[in-house]
C-alpha positions in Angstrom: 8.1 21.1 6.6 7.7 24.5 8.0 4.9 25.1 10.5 2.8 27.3 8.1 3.2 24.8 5.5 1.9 21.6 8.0 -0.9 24.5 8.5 -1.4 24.5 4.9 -1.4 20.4 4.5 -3.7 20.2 7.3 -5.9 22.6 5.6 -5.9 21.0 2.2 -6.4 17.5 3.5 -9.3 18.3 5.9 -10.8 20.5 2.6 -10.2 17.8 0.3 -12.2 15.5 3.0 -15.1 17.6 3.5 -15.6 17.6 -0.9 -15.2 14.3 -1.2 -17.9 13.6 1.3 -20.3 16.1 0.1 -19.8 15.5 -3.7 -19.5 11.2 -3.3 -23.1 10.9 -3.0 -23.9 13.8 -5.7 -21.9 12.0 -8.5 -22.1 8.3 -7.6 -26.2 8.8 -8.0 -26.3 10.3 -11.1 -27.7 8.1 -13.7 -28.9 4.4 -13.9 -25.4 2.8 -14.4 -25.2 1.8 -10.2 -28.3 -0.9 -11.1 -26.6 -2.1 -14.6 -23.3 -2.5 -12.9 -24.1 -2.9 -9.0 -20.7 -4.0 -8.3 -18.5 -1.6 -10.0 -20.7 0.7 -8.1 -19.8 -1.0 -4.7 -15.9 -0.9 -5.6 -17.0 3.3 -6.3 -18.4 3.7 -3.3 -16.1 2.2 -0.9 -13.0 3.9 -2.9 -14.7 7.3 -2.1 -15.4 6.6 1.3 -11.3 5.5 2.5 -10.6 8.6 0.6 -12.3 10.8 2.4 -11.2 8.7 5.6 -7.7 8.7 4.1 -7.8 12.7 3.9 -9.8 13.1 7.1 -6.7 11.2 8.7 -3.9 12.9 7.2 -5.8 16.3 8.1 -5.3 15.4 11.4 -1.9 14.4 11.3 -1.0 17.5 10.2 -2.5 19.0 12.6 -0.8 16.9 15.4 2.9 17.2 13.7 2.0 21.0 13.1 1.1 21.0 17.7 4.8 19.4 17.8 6.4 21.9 16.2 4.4 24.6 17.4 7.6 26.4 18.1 8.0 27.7 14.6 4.5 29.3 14.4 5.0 33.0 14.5 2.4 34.2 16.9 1.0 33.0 20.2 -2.6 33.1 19.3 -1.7 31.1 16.4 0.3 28.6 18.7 -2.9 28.2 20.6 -4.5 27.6 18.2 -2.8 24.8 16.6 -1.7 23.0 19.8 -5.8 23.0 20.8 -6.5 21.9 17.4 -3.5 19.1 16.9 -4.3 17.6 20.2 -8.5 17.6 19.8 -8.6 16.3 16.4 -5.8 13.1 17.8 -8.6 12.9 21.1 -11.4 12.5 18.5 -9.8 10.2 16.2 -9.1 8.2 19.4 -12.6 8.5 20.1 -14.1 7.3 16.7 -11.5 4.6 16.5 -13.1 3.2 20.4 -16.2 3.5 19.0 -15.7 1.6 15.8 -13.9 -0.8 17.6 -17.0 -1.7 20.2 -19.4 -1.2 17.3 -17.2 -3.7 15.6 -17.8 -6.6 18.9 -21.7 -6.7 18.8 -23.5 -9.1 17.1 -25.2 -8.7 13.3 -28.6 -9.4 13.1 -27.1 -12.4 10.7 -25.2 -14.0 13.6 -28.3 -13.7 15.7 -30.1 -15.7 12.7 -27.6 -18.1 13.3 -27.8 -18.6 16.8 -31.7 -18.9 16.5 -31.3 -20.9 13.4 -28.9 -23.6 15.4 -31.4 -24.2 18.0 -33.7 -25.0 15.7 -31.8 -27.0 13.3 -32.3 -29.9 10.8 -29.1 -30.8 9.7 -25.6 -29.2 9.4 -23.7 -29.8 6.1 -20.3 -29.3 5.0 -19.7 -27.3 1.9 -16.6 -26.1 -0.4 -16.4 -22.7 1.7 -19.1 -22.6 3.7 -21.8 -25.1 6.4 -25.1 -25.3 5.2 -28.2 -25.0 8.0 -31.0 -26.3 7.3 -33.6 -25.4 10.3 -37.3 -25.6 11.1 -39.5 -22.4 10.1 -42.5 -21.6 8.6 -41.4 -18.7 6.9 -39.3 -18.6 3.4 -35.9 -17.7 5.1 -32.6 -17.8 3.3 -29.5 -15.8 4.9 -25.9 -15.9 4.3 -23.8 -15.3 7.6 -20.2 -14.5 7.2 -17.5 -15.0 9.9 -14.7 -17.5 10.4 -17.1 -19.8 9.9 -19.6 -18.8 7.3 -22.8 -20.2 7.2 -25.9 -20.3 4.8 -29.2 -20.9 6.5 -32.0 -22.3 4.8 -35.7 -22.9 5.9 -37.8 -25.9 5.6 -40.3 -23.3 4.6 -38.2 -22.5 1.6 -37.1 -25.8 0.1 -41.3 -26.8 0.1 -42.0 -23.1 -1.5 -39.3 -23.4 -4.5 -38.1 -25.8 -7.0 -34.3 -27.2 -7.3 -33.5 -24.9 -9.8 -35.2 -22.0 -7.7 -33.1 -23.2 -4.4 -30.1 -23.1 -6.2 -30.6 -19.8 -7.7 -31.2 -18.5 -4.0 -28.4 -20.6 -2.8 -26.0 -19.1 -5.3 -27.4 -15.7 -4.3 -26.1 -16.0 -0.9 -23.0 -17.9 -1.4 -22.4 -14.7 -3.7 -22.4 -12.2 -0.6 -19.9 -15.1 1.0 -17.6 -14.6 -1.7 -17.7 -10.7 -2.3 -17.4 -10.3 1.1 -20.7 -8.7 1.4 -21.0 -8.7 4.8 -17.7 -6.6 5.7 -19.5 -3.8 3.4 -22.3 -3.9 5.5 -20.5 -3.6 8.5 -18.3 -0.4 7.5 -21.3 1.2 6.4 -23.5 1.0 9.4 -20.3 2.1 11.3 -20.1 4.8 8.9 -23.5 5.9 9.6 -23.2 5.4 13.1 -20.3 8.2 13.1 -22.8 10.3 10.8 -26.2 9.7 11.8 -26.8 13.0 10.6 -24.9 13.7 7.8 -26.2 12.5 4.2 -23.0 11.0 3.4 -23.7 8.4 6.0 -27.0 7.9 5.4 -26.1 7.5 1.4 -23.4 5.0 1.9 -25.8 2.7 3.7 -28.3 2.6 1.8 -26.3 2.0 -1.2 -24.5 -0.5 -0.1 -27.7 -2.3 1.4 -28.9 -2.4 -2.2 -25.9 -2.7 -4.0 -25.0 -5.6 -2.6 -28.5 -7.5 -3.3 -28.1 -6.7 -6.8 -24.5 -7.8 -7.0 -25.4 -11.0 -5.4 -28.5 -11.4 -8.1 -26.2 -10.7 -11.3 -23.9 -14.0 -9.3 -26.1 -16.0 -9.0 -28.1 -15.3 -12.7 -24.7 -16.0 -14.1 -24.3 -19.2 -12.1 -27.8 -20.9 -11.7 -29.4 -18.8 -14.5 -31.1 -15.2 -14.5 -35.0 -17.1 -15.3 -34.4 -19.3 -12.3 -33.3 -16.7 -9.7 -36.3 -14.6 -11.3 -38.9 -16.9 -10.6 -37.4 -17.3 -7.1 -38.5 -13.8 -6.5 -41.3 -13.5 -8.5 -42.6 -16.4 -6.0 -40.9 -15.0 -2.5 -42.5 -12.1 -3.3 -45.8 -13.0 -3.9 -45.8 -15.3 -0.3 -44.1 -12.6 1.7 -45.5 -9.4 0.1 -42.0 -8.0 -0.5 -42.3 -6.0 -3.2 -38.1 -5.0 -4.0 -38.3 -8.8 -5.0 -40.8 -8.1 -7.5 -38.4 -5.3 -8.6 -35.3 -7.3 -9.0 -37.2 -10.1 -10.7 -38.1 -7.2 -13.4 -34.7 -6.3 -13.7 -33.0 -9.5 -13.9 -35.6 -10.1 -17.1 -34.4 -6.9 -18.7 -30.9 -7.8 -19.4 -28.9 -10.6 -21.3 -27.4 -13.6 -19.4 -25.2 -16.6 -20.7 -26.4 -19.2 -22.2 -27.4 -23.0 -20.4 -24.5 -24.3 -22.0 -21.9 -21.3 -20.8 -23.4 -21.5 -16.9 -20.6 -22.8 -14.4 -22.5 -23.7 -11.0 -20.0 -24.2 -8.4 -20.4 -27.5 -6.8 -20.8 -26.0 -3.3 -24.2 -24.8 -3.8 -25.6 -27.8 -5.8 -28.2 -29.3 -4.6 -28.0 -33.4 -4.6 -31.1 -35.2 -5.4 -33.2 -36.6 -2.3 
């Protein structure tokens, strides 16, 4: 490819790049369809997002393969040009990579649950996937932590506030952002909005996903342990911690039409034995 036409790519690419992070968040909140299908929402979201990395990284390829071959650009200002460009766009790729990267070693606020929840806890128990921690606390705490070895903790607190059916509901709620590999999602998108802390493509990705993925784990788990149960685990959450988004995805989980009793399939990890 000819100088001016790696000029061109780069162009294009870093164009097509900018669009797709303006006009994500434009279309992908157009409607009500994200909260009716939360996870076909996710998948949108995410796709848009390595797009626009995808685009963003071949803009600055071509700028880098266009700094090599220099030679064949006409003029000398333009040679400047390029060169400066090719090489600063590689020097800030570098740069967001290294910060990505040590973003990537701290802890979660979920693994520092879990290091507070293991002092404090009850019992450990093996599960299909997954330990389950049970831990002293007087406050209604369940948390999914992902990781090598993924956890669900559980609070006294909690097993005393809801019934068996209601614990397994928020069990399969949890085990649902283990499966779906919630907790990867988070972590790109605060990275994301890290990188952009103030662009509204950042700040839209996050907060998506921190919603999306609450609903995503709800529709799991009504499927699972049954929409009336996971409901009424809410509806109660709610009225002892004063949360009101439980109240909200309570609502919405009665709005919609669930399987049947007799067509529910919950998976034996997240049963809970009788005491």
């Amino acid at each position: 490819m000819t100088g001016e036409g790696l000029l061109l790519f780069t162009a294009a690419s870093a164009g097509a790049a900018v669009l797709t992070a303006v006009l994500s968040p434009l279309v992908l909140t157009v409607g009500r369809w994200q909260l009716l299908h939360p996870r076909s929402a996710l998948t949108a979201w995410f796709v848009a997002f390595f797009l626009g990395l995808s685009l963003a990284a071949a803009a600055v390829a071509g700028s880098v393969m266009a700094a090599v071959t220099v030679s064949e650009v006409a003029s000398h200002g333009q040679a400047v040009l390029v060169t400066a460009g090719g090489w600063l766009g590689l020097g800030a790729f570098g740069a967001v990579i290294a910060f990505v990267a040590t973003s990537a070693a701290d802890s979660t606020g979920a693994e520092q649950s879990s290091q507070v929840a293991a002092a404090l806890a009850k019992s450990r128990e093996e599960r299909g996937g997954f330990t389950l921690v049970r831990f002293r606390c007087d406050q209604p705490i369940a948390c999914a932590v992902p990781g090598k070895h993924p956890e669900i903790l559980l609070s006294t607190a909690m097993e005393e506030t809801l019934t068996v059916s209601q614990l397994q509901a928020v069990l399969a709620h949890e085990y649902a952002h283990l499966r779906q590999w919630h907790g990867w999602a988070v972590r790109i998108a605060q990275i994301n909005a890290l990188c952009l802390p103030r662009v509204l493509p950042g700040r839209a990705l996050q907060r998506a996903t921190v919603l999306l993925i609450e609903l995503a784990a709800d529709d799991a788990a009504a499927r699972q342990a049954g929409a009336a149960h996971l409901a009424n685990a809410l509806t109660v959450l709610a009225n002892t911690t004063g949360d009101e988004s439980m109240h909200l995805r309570a609502v919405r989980l009665t709005a919609r039409r669930w399987p049947s009793a007799g067509r529910r399939r919950l998976p034996q990890a997240i049963r809970i034995l009788p005491t």
